[in-house]
C-alpha positions as CSV (number, residue, x, y, z in Angstrom):
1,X,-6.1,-3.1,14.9
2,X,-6.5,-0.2,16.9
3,X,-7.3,2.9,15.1
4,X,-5.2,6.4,15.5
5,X,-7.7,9.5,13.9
6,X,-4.7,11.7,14.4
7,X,-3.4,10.5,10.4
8,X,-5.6,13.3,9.1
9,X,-4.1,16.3,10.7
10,X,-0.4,14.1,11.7
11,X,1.2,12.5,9.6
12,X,4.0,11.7,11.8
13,X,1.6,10.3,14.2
14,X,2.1,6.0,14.1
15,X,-1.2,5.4,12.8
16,X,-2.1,1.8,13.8
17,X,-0.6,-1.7,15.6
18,X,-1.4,-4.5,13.8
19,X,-1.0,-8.4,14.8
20,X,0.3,-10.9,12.1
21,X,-0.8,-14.5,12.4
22,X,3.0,-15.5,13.9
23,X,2.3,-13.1,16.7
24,X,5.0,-10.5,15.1
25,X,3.6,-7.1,16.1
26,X,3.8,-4.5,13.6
27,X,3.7,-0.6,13.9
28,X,1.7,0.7,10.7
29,X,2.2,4.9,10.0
30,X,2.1,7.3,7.2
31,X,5.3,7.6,5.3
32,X,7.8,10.7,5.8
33,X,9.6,12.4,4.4
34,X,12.8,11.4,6.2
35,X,11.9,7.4,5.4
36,X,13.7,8.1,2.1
37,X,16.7,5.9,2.8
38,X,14.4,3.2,4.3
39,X,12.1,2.8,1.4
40,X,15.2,2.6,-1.1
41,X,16.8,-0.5,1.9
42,X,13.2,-1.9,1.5
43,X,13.0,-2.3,-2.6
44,X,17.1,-3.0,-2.6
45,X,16.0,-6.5,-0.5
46,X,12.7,-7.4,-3.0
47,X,13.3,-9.8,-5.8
48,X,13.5,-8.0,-8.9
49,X,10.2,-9.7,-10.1
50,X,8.5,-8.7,-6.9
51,X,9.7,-5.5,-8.3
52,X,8.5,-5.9,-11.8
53,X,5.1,-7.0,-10.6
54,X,4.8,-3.8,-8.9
55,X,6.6,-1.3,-11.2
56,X,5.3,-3.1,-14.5
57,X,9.2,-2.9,-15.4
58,X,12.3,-4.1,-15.1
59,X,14.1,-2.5,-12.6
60,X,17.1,-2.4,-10.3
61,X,16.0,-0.6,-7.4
62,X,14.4,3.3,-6.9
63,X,16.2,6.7,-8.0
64,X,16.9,9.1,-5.7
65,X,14.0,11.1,-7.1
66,X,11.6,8.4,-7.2
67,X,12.6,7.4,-3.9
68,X,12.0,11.2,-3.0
69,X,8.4,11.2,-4.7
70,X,7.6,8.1,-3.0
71,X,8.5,9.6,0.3
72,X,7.2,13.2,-0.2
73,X,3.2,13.0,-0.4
74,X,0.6,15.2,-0.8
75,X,-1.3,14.1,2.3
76,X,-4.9,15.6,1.5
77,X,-4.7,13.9,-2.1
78,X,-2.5,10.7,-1.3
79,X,-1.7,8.3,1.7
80,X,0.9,5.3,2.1
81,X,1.2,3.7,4.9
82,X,4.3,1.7,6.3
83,X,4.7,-1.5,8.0
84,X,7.7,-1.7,10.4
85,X,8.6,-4.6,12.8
86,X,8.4,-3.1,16.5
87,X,11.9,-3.9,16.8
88,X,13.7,-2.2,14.2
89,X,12.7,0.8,12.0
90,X,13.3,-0.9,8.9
91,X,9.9,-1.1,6.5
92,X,8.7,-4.4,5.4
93,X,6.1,-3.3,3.2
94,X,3.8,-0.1,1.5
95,X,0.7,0.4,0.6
96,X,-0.3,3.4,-0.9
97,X,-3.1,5.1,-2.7
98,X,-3.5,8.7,-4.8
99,X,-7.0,10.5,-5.6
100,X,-8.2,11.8,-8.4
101,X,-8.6,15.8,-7.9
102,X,-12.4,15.5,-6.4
103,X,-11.2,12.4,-3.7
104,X,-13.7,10.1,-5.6
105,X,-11.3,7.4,-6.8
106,X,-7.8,6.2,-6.1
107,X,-5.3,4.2,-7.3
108,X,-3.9,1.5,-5.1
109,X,-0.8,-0.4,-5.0
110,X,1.3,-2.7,-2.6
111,X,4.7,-3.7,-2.0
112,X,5.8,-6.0,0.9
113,X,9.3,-6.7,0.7
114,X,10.5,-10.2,-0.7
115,X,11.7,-12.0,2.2
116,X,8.8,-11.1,4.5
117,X,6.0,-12.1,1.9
118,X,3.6,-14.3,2.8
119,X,3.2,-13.3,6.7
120,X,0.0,-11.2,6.4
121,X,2.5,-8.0,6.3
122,X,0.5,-6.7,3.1
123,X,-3.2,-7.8,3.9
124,X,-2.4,-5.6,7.4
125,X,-1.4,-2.5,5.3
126,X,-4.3,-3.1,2.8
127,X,-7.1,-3.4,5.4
128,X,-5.7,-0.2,7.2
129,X,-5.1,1.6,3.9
130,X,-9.1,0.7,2.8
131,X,-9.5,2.3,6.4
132,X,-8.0,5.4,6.0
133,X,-9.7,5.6,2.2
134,X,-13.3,5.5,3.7
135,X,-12.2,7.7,6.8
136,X,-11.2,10.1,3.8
137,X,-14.4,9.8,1.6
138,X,-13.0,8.1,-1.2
139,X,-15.6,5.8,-3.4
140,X,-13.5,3.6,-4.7
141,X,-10.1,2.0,-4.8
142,X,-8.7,0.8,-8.0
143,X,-5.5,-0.4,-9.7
144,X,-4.3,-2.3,-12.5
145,X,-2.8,-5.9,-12.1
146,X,-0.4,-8.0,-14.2
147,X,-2.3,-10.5,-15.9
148,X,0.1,-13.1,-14.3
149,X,0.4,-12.1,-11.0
150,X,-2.0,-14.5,-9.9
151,X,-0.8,-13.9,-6.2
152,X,-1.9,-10.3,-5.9
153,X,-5.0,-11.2,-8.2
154,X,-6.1,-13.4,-5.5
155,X,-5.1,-10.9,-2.7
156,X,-7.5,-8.4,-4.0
157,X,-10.2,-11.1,-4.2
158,X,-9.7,-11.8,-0.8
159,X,-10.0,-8.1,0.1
160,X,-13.3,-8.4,-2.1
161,X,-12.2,-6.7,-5.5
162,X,-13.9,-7.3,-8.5
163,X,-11.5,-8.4,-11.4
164,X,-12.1,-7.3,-14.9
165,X,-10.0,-7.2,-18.0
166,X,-8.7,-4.6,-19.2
167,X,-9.6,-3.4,-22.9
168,X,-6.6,-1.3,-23.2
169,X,-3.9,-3.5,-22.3
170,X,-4.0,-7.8,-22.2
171,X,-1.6,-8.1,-19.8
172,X,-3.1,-6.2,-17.3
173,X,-6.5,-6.6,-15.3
174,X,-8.3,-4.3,-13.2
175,X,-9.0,-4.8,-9.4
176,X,-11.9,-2.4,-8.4
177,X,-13.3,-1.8,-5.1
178,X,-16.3,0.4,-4.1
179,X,-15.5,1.4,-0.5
180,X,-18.2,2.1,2.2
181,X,-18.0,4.8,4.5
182,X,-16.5,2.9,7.8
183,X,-19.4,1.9,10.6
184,X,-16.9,3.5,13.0
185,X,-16.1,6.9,11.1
């Protein structure tokens, strides 16, 4: 992946290129405002248990004003990144993270839509959005799991997670990652 700075102070700039194993290119940027209607195309094509595994809920698709909140970001608190195929503009998949007030910790999560799962679409986002984590000086990068989504437990394994159970809730699991500041940044 090659490695745009200008994120920090653009958020329109395309951020990164990324490579999937088929040999797909992919462009990889910070979200906008104007990708409303692109990010409401991508969740009406995922399954609506993709979408339950995400959302912990049942659901239909995104509100005009989740949509809008998804889109809108606070940039120096929150970051989520889209994957697009260099050939259209639609997105196949987000990653996203918010920090707590002091840019310590953040909450990940990770949506790649249905029909392009299993391509290395969300593991390219991921390992860009860990980037731009460390670039930013968060510690660590955390999010809750469903206890059954063995998938995206094993995903954050991969991406070296530790797994713990959560005490509050037994469907859900935590995925915790302390983050290192980048050799590069």
């Amino acid at each position: 992946m090659e490695r745009d700075t200008s994120l920090v102070t653009d958020p329109h700039a395309i951020l990164t290129t990324a490579t999937l194993p088929s040999g797909e290119r992919l462009r990889i940027r910070s979200i906008r405002a104007e990708d409303e209607a692109l990010l409401t195309d991508m969740v009406a094509r995922t399954t609506a248990e993709d979408l339950r595994l995400r959302f912990f809920a049942v659901t239909k698709g995104l509100s005009h004003e989740l949509a809008e909140r998804l889109t809108r970001i606070d940039y120096e608190r929150e970051m989520a990144l889209v994957a697009q195929s260099m050939e259209s503009d639609e997105i196949l998949g987000v990653a996203r993270y918010s920090a707590d007030r002091d840019n310590r910790e953040a909450e990940f999560a990770v949506l790649v839509r249905s029909d392009r799962k299993g391509h290395g679409i969300g593991w390219a986002l991921m390992k860009q959005l860990l980037e731009v984590a460390r670039s930013r000086g968060v510690g660590t990068l955390s999010g809750l799991v469903l206890y059954g989504n063995t998938t995206m437990l094993q995903f954050c394994r991969d991406l070296g997670f530790t797994i713990t159970s959560s005490a509050e809730d037994p469907f859900t699991v935590h995925a915790r990652l302390a983050l290192q500041p980048s050799a590069s940044g």
